[in-house]
N, C-alpha and C positions, 0 to 999 in steps of 0.2 A: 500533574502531567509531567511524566520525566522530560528533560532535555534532549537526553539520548532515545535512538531510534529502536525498534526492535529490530533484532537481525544484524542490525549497525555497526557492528563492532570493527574492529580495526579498519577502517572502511578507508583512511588516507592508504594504509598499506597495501589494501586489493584496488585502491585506485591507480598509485602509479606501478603495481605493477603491469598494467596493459601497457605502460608509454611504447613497447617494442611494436604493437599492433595498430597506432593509429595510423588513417592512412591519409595524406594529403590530399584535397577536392581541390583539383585542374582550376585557375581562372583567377588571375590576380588583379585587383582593382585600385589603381592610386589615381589622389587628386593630384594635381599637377602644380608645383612647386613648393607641398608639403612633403615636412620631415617624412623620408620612407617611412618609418615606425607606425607614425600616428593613422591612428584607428582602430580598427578592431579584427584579429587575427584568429581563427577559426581551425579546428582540427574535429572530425568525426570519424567514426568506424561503428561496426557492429562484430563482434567480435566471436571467433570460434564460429564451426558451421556442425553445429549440433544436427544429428539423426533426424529428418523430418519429410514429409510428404505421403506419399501413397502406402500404407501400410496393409501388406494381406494376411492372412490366416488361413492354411487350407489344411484338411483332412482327409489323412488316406490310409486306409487299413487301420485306423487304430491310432495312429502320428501323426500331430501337429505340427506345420512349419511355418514359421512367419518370414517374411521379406518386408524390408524398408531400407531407401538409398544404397541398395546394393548387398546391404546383408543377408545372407542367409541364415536360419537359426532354427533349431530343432527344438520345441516347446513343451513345458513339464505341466502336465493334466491331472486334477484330481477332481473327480466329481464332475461337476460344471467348470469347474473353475480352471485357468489356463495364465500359463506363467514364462515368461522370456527373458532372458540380460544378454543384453547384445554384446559381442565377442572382447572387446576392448573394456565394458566396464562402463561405457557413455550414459546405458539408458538401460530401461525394463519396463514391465509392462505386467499388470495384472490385470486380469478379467475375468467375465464372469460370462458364461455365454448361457441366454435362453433362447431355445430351439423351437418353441412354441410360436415366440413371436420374431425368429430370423434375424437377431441382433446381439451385437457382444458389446455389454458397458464396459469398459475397462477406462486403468489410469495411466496414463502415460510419466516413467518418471524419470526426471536428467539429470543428471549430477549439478554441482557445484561450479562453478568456473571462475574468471578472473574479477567479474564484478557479481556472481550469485554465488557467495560461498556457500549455501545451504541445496540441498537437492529440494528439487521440486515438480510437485504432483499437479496433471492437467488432464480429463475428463478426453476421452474418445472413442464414440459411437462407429462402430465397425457393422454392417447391412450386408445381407447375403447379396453374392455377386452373381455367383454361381452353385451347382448344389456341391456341398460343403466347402466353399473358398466362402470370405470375409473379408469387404473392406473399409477402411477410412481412409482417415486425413490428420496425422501426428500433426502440431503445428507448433514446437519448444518455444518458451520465454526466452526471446530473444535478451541479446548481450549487449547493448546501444551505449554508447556514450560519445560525449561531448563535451570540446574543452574549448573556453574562446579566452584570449586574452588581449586588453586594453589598453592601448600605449594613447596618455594626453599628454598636453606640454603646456604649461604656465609659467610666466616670469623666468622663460629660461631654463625652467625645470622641468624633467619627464617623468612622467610614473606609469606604474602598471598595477591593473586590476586581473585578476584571475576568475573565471565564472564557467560552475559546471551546472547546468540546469537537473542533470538525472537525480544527481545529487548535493549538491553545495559544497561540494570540494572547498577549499581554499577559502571559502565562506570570506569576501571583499578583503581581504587582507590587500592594503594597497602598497606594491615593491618602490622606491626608488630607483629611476633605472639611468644608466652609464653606458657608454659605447666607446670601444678603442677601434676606429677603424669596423671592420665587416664584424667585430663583435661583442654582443651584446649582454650587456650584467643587469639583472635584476636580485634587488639587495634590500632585508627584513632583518632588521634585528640583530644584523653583522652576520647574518648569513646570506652568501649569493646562489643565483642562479644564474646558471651560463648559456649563453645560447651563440648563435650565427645567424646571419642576415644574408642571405641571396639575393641583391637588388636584381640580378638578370632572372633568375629564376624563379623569383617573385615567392618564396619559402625563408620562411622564420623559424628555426632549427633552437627549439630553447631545452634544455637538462634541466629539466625539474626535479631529478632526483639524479644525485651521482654517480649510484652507481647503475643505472640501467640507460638505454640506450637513449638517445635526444627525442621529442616530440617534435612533429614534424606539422607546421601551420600555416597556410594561406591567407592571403589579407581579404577579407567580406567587406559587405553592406548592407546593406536593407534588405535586400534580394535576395541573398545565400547564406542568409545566418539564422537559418529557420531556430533553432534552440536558445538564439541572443535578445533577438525581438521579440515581444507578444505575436504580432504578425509578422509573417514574408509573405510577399514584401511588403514594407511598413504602409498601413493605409489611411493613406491623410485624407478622407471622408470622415464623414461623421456616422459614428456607428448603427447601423440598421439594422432594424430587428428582423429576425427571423423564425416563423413557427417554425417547431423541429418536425424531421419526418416520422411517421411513424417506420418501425424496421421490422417488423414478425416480433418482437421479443417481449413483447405483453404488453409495452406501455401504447397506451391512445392519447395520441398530440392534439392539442390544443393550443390555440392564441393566448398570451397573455389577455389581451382584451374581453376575451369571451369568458374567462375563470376570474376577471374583477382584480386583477392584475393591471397596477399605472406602470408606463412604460417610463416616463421622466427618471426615477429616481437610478432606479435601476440601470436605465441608459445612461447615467450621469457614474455610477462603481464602475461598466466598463470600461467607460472614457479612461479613468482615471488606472484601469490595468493597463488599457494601451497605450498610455501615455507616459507612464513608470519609468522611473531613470533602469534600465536595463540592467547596470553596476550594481543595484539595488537587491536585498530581500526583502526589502520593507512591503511591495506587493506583486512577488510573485507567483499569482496565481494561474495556473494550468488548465483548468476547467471549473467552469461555473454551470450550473442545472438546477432548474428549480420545476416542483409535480407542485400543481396545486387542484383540489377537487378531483385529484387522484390522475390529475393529464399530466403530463410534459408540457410545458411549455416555454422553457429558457432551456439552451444547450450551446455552450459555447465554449472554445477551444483554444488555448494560448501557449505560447511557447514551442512550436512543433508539435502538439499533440494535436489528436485526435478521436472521433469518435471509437474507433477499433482498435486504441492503443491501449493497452490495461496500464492501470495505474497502480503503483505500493501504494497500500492500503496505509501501513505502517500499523501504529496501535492502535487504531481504527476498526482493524480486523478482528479485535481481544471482543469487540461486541459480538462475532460471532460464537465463540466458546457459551454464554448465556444461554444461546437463541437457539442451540444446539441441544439441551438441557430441554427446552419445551419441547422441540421435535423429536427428541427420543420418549419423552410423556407421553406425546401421543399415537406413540408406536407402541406404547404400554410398558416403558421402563419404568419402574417404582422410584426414582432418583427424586426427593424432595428438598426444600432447603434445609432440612434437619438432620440430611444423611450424611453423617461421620464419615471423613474422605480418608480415614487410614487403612478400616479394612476393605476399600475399592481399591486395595492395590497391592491383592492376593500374592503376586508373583515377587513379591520381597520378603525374607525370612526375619528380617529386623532390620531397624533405623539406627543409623547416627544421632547421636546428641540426644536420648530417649527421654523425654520429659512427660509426662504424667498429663499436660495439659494439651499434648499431642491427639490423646485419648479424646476429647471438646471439639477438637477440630471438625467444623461442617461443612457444607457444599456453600451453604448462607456465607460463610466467612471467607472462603478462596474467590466466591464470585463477586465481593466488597472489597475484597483488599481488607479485609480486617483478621486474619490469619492471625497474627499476634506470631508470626515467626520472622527472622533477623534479617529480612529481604528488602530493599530500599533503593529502589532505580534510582535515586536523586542521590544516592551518596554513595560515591565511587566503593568508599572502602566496605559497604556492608556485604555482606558474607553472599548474600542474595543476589548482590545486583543482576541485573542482568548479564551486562557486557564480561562480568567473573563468571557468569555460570557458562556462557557460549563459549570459551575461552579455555576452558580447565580444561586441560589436557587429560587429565586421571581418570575424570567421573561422566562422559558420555553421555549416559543417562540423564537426560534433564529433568524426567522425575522424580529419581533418585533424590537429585540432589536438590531438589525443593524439598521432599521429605524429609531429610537428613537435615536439613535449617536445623541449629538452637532456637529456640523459645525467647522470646523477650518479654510476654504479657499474655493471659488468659486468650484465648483468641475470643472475637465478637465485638461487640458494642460498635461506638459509631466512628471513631479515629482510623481515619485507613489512611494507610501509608500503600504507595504506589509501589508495584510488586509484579512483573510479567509473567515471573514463575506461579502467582496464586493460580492468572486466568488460565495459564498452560495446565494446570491441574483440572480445571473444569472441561478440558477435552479430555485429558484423561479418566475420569469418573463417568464422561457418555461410553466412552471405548467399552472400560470394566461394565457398564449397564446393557447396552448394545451387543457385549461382544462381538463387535467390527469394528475394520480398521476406518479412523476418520475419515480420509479421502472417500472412501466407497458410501461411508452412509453420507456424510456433505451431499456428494452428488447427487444421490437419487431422494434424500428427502428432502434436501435443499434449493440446492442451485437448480434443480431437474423442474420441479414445481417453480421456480422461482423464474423457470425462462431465462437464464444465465447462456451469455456469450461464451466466449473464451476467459478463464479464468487459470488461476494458478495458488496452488497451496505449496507455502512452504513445509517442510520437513526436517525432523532432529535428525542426530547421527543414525539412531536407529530405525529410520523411514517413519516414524510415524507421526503425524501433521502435527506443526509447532500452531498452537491455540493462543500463543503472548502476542500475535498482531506479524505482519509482514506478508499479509497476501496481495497477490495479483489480481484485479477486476476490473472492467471496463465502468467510468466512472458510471453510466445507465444504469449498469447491473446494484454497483455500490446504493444508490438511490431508493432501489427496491428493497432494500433492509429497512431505511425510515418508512417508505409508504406501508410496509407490513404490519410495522407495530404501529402506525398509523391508523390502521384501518382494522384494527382488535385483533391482530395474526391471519388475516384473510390475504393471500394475492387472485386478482380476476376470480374470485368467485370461491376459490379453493382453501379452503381451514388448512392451514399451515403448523400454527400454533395456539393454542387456545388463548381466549379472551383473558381467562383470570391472569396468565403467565403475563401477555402483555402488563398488565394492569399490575403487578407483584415487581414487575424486571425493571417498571420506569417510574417505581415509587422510592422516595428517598429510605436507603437505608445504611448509608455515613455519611462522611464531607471530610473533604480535605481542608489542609490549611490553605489559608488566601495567601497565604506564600507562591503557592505555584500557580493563584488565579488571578496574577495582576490586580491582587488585592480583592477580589471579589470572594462572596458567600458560592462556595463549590460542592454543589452534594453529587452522590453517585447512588446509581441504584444497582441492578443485576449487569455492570459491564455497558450501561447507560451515563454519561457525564449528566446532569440536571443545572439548569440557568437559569435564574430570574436575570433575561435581557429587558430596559426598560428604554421606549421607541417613545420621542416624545411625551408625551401623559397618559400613555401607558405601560404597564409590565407586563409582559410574555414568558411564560412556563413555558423551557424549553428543554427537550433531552437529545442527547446527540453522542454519536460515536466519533472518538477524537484520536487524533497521532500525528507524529513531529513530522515537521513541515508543510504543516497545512494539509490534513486529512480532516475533513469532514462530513458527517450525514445528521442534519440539525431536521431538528421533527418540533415546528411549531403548532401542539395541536389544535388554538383558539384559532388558528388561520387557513387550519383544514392544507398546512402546506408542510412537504419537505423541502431542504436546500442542497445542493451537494457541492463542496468546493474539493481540489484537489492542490498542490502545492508544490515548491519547490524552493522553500524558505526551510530548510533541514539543519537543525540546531543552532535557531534563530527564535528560540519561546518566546521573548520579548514583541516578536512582530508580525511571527504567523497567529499566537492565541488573539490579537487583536482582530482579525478576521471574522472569529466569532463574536465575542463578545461588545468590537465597537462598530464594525462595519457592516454586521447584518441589522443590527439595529436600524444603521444610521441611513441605509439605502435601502434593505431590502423589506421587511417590517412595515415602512411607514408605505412600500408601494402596494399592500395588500390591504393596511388598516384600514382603510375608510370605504372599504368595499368588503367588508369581512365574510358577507352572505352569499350565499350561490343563489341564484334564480330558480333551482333546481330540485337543492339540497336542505333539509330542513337544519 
């Protein structure tokens, strides 16, 4: 498991450049004859107001026009299909419209901005309004962030902490801090940061970065620091459990009690998220969910999130490129794992670096990591990395340039070396099988079936869905990946993916070094991580979709359970992988063990 995120890439750079856009939240809070400084200082915004709301489509004479937030736009038709890019270049919109049944799928797609440098694709169902007008409801991946910073004082001495929950900015790096008068120096390593202090105005005005304009910060508490605490405001009860509701989206809620679910152990992990020194990545976790006997029945929400908040998946999301691969099977693609992945990718006339054992190269081998080409997320310098291939200015094409790799070994056998360009190719090989664009088949044989909320797929330069992990999902939705292959590729009743594909994608077919598993035996199968987690006196066969800062969908199948946690411990390996491998053991495992059977269920 790389360290680095997918998508990640220069991410301090797109962080402070929004410093111009944060906006300070009204209401300053000091205890009373404490150092002004001391406490905790807060900055939010959402950023840019992307194209969104009531979108129509109407037809006259022959001419399509669409309207959204004020635009007007004259729409390009071929076939069924119908096509928009709004005047400025913000947005566009593909669709597909059947007249049969009075509704246009289409994708909704945004550009890039200060904190989403890659464009991205989101599902909108548009229903006849009138006879020929069409409408929906655009709803863009919002732009949210949040900075807080922590002034304490010991022996005299003041320091500060930095803490961005969306993403770990500043990951605890703790400043020294100085004050001459109204202003204030935060100082790492002989480099300062400068700010000002408004005691009347109650705003803490810090330059995090030189050259762009100061962050502008109010003092919090408990109460308005929704992104700092687990809870706002923080709640000194003792944590209570709650069935989740059910919401239309397919899942049926149940009590822990009634699925053989003990509530002790489990109630004793929360405690200890809401109880988490805040300053900390050691456990921050975001959401917690656990289906067992195929219910819901744990749903819980930390750090300002929520139920309708999508969450980065990160490389989490690389399990769906696999799962994508059965659903195109079952659509009657012939794509096996024995199909050579050079000629799926007609529309290039020759490779870089052409080696002979390019020729061997299979769909088995890109959907292992065991490609045997020069690609190596854990080592900055390899040709592959990720963060050099998002990066290159020259080569656009991101599957160009995973083809173009030099060779380092046969590809196959069982040594995989972690690799985001492999799983990106396993989207590309459903495309070349499918002949459709990812987003369009995703949603209708995916996430459609799957009762999927709002979602969001990232996108390469060339618009088409990035497969190495970084999408957007409501963590419910996220969950519904483990309960499928769960449950042989069935959701609520409906064949998804076949049995055997299950059964092939969560069979071991490499392993990593215990280098990157805290030391542990790490095997992978089709875009599924594999665990032997051991709970007390026993071992649990477990497979799960995994990515940096705590993404998880852990599918323990002896327990008839999935788990889904979600994070914000982001280039932090050391402390989010412990999540899985110490902490679901140690709470969550033993609350299921001793009641393993359903009353119901053979």
């Amino acid at each position: 498991m790389p360290l680095s995120s997918s998508l990640a890439r220069n991410t301090l750079r797109c962080f402070v450049a929004l410093a111009a856009a944060l906006i300070p939240v009204a209401g300053f809070s000091q205890t009373a004859g404490m150092d002004p400084l001391t406490g905790v200082w807060g900055a939010e915004a959402r950023l840019g107001v992307p194209a969104q709301g009531e979108l129509f489509l109407d037809e006259d004479k022959g001419v399509w026009h669409a309207s959204i937030a004020g635009y007007q736009v004259v729409a390009e038709t071929k076939g069924n299909e119908i096509r928009f890019t709004l005047p400025d270049g913000s947005a566009e919109f593909r669709g597909v419209v059947d007249a049969a049944a009075k509704v246009v799928h289409g994708e909704w797609i945004q550009q890039g901005g200060v904190i989403l440098d890659s464009q991205y694709a989101s599902p909108v169902e548009l229903r006849s309004a009138a006879p020929s007008v069409w409408r929906g409801t655009v709803v863009p991946l919002e732009q949210r962030v949040s900075v807080y910073v922590i002034f304490s004082s010991k022996d005299g001495k003041m320091t500060a902490t930095i803490s961005n929950p969306e993403g770990n900015f500043f990951r605890r790096r703790v400043y020294v801090v100085t004050q001459e008068g109204d202003r204030v120096f935060l100082e790492l390593n002989g480099k300062k940061v400068e700010g000002r202090l408004d005691e009347k105005a109650g705003t803490l005005s810090l330059q995090l970065v030189n050259w762009l304009p100061p962050f502008q910060f109010t003092h919090r508490t408990a109460k308005d620091a929704d992104g700092f605490y687990p809870r706002t405001p923080a709640d000194k009860e003792e944590w209570r459990y709650r069935k989740p509701l059910p919401e239309g989206d397919g899942w049926t809620t149940a009590s822990m009690q009634a699925e053989g679910l003990e509530a002790a152990p489990i109630g004793e992990l929360i405690k200890q998220i809401l109880t988490a020194d805040p300053t900390s990545t050691a456990l921050k976790i975001q959401s917690l969910l656990i289906a067992r006997h195929g219910h819901l029945v744990l749903e819980e929400y930390f750090y300002g999130f929520s139920q309708e908040r999508v969450h980065d998946m990160r490389s989490a999301g690389k399990t769906f490129a696999p799962a994508l691969v059965g659903v195109a099977r079952e659509h009657g693609a012939t794509l096996t794992p024995q199909t050579p992945i050079y000629p799926l990718f007609a529309q290039y006339s020759s490779f870089a670096n052409w080696d002979i054992r390019k020729q061997k190269m299979t769909l088995r081998d890109v959907m292992t990591m065991t490609a045997g080409n020069a690609c190596d997320d854990n080592n900055d310098d390899s040709p592959g990395n990720e963060d050099r291939m998002q990066s290159d200015a020259q080569q656009r094409d991101w599957y160009k340039y995973s083809l173009d790799l030099p060779m380092l070994k046969n590809p196959g056998g069982e040594d995989a070396i972690y690799c985001s360009g492999d799983l990106n190719l396993v989207g590309g090989a459903v495309a070349a099988a499918t002949h459709c664009w990812i987003p369009e088949f995703f949603e209708a044989n995916l996430a459609r079936p799957l009762q999927f909320g709002r979602y969001y797929l990232n996108l390469m330069p060339d618009g088409q869905a990035y497969m190495g992990g970084g999408a957007y999902l409501r963590p419910r939705d996220q969950l519904k990946l483990g309960q499928l292959y769960l449950d042989g590729g069935i959701w609520n009743g409906k064949r998804i993916v076949s049995k055997s594909w299950v059964t092939e994608s969560t069979s071991v077919h490499s392993r990593f070094s215990p280098t990157y598993s805290l030391g542990q035996i790490h095997q992978y199968g089709y875009g599924w991580h594999i665990h032997d987690l051991k709970s007390g006196e026993k071992t649990y066969r477990v497979f799960a979709a995994e990515g940096n800062g705590g993404q998880f969908v852990i599918v323990v199948p002896e327990l008839d359970m999935v788990v889904g946690i979600t994070g914000g411990s982001y280039g932090e390996f050391d402390q989010w992988y412990r999540w899985e491998l110490e902490l679901v053991p140690e709470f969550i495992l033993p609350a299921a063990g001793s009641r393993r059977n359903h009353p119901h269920k053979p």
